[in-house]
N, C-alpha and C positions, 0 to 999 in steps of 0.2 A: 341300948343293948345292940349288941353285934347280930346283924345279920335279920333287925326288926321291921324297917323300914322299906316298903315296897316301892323303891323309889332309886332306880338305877342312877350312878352316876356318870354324866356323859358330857363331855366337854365340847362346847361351843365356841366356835374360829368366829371370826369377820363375817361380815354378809357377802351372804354367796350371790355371785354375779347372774348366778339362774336363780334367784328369791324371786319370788310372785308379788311377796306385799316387803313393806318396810318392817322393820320390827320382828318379822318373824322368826329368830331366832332365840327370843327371847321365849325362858322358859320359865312358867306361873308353880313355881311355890306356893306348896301349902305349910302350916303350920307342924311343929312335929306330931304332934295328938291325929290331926286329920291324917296324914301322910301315914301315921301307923296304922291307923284301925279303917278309913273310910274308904281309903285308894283300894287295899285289897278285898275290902266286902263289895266295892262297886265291882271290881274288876273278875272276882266270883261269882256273883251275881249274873255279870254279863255272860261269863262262858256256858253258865249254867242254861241259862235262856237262850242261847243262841245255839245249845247242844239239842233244845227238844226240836228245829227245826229239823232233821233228820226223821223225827217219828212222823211230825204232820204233814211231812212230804210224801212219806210211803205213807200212810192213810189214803191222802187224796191220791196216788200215783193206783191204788188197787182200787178206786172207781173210774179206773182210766183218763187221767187227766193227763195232758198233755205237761213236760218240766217246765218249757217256756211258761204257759198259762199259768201256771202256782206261781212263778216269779210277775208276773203281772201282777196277777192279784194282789201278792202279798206287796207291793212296795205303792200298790193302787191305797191298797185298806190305811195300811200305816199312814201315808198322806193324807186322806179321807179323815185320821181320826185326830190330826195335829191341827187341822184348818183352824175349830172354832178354836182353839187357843190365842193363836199367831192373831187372828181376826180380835181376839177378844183383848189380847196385854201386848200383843209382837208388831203393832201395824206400822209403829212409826222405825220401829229396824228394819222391817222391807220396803218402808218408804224412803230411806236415808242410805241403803244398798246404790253405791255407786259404783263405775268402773273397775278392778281389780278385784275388788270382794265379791262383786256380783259374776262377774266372769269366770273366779275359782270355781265358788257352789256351783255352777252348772257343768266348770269341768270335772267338778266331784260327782254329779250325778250321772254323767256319762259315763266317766271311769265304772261307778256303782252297777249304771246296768250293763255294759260292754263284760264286764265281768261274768255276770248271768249269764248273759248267754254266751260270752264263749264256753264257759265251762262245762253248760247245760249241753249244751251241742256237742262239745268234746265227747261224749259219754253216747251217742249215736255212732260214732266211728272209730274209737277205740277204745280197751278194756278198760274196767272201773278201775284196777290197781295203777294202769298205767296213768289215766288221769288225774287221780287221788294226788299220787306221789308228784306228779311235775305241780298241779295245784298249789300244794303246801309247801313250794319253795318260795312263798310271796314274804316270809319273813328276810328271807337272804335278799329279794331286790330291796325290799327295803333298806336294811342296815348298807347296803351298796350306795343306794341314793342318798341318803339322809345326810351323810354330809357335805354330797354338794348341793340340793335341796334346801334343804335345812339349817344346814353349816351342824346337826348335832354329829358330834365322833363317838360312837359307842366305845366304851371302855372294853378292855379285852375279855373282861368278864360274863360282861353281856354276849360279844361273840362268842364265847365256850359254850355259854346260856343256850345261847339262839341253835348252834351248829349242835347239842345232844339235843335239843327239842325235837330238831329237824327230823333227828336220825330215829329218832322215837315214831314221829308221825309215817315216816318212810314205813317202818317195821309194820306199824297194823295196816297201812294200805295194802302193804305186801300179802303178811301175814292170813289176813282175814278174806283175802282174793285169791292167793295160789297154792296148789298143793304143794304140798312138802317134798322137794325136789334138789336135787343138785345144784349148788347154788347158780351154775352156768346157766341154768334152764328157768330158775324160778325168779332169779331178776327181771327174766323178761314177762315172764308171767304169760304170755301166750304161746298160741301152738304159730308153726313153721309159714302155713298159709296165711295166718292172720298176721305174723311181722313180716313177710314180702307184698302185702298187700299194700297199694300206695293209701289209703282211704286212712288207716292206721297212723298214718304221718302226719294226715291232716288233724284227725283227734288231739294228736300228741302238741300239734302246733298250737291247736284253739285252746286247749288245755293250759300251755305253758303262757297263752296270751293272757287267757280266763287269770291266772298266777301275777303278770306283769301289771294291766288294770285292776286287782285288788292294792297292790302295791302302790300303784298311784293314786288310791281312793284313799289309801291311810293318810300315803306324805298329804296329797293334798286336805286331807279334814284334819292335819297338824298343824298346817299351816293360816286357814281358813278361822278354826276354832281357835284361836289366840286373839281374835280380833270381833268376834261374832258372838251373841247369847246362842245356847244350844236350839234352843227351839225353830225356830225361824230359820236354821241352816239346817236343820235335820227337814223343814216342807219342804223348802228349795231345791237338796239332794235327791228324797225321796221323790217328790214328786217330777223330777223329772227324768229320773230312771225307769219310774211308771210311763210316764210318755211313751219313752223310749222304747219300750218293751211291749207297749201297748201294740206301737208301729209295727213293730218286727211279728208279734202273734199275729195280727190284720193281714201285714203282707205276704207270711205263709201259711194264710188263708187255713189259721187255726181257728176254735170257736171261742170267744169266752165266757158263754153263758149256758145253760139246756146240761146243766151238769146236776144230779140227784141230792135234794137237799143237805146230806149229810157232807158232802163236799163244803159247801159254804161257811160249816161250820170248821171245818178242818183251815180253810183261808182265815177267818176270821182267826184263830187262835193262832196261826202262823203268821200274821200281820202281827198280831198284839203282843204275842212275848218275846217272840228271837229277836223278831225286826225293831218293835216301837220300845222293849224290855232290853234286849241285847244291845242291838247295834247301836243304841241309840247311848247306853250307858258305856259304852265302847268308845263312843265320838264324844262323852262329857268328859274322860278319860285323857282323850287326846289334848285336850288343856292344860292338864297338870305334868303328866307320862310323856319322854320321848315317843317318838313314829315306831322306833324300831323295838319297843319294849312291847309298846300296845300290841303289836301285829305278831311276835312270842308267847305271848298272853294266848291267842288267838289258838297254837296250836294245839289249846286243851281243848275244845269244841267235838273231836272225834273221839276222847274219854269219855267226855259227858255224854255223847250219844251211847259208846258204846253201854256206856249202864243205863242208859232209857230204855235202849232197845232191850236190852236182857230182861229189864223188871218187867216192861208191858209189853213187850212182842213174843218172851219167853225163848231171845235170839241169846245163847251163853256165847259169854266170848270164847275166843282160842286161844290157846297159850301164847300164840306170838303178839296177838291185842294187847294182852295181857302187861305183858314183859313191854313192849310199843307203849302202852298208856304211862307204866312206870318209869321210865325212859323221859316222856314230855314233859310229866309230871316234874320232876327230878332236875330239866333243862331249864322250866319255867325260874321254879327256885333256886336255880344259881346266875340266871338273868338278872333277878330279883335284887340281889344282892350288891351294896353298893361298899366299895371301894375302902379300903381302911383311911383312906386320905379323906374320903367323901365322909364318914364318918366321924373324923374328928370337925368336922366345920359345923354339926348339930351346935 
């Protein structure tokens, strides 16, 4: 059937001179059966779960927890709960982890936490709208890299895909952050003093970094997961983003403990479902899925919250979320979509 198969079609050149490992351009086929029904209930699944991290962040943020500290925790817990596995069935894949695969994971997990916290910091020096929107242009560096990364060529479809998602996700950053103004005024979304303010540029710059380091968290867990079992690269990642982040709350002499129980339980379900539920079904994804399809995929994450928050915060969206969420929605589904030519090769 036309238009069934979540399973973009994207043409693969020679090995790229920037390839990390050999073979990485090769892309893992699934069966048609799986490929119809498995790839999009994972990849539902994952947006799903990776939208309520938006609730348990404001949970924990309204007993005052610092953002950096929630990202500790949560990429601390998730590695905490992968160990006995990897210990129990994964020992001889982190014991066979040699040169270029070991070296990717850890520049995966850098990417992982560099991302945290620029973005987390972004949001200390400039508006939510302005950070939101440069954020979620990590789909565009992606499709940018991937080919010479990757050697994958998105089909043009996929670009139409990715470029209405984008414009979607634009819309409720905007939307749901600035009053309803002339459009002159409300792109920028701040007042006169806050955009002469140099502080504001730096936001915007950590911001757009926070954007470039997810980017390179995807290419590289495309690249990585062609050649890795999931589990064993998701302790690797995770835990050393946890490090990472550990270091950075210690050295700006944050706390990470002495926070009132109800917190802990708010980490814990933020470790378990976005992080070890999402991201993780996100990175099993990255197996079978182009870089630049997964990271499309991604820009439903701010739909899914916005209907978390409306059901349990009692936060209604605005008409422009609204219109925004249909818009991503809409972009996802014509990413989706693979090629008449791709099509007849079933």
């Amino acid at each position: 059937m036309a238009g069934s198969v979540l399973l973009p079609a994207y043409r693969v050149s020679s090995p790229s001179p920037y390839a990390i490992l050999n073979n990485a351009r090769v892309i893992h086929p699934m069966n048609s059966i799986r490929s119809r029904f498995l790839l999009p209930l994972v990849l539902c699944g994952a947006i799903l779960a990776v939208s309520t991290a938006s609730l348990f962040i404001r949970y924990a943020q309204q007993e005052k927890v610092p953002a950096l500290v929630i990202a500790a925790w949560r990429l601390s817990l998730a590695a905490v709960f992968l160990l006995p596995s990897v210990l129990l069935k994964y020992r001889a894949d982190l014991w066979h982890l040699r040169g270029p695969t070991l070296g990717v994971c850890m520049l995966a997990g850098v990417f992982l936490a560099l991302h945290f916290a620029a973005w987390i910091t972004s949001l200390e020096y400039t508006s939510v709208a302005s950070s939101v929107v440069l954020v979620t242009t990590t789909p565009l560096w992606v499709t940018l890299c991937a080919p010479f990364v990757l050697g994958e060529h998105p089909s043009p479809i996929t670009v139409t895909g990715m470029l209405l998602a984008l414009s979607g996700g634009i819309l409720i950053a905007l939307g749901g952050n600035c009053p309803w103004m002339p459009i002159a005024s409300w792109v920028f979304c701040v007042t006169r003093e806050q955009f002469s303010h140099k502080m504001m540029f730096i936001g915007d710059a950590l911001a757009l970094c926070g954007a470039w380091m997810a980017a390179g968290y995807v290419l590289v867990g495309r690249k990585v997961r062609i050649r890795l079992a999931l589990v064993p690269y998701l302790l690797l990642v995770y835990g050393i983003a946890a490090l990472l982040l550990v270091g950075i709350v210690l050295g700006t002499r944050q706390r990470l403990v002495g926070y009132s129980p109800v917190v802990y339980l708010w980490l814990f379900l933020l470790a378990l479902v976005p992080q070890l539920v999402g991201h993780s079904s996100l990175n099993w994804a990255l197996r079978h899925l182009p870089a630049a399809f997964v990271s499309i995929a991604l820009l439903g994450e701010p739909v899914g919250s916005i209907l978390l928050v409306a059901l349990f915060l009692d936060e209604k969206p605005l008409p422009a979320e609204v219109a925004g969420g249909l818009i991503v929605l809409a972009g996802i589904y014509l990413a989706s979509q693979r090629t008449p030519a791709a099509r007849q090769l079933e």
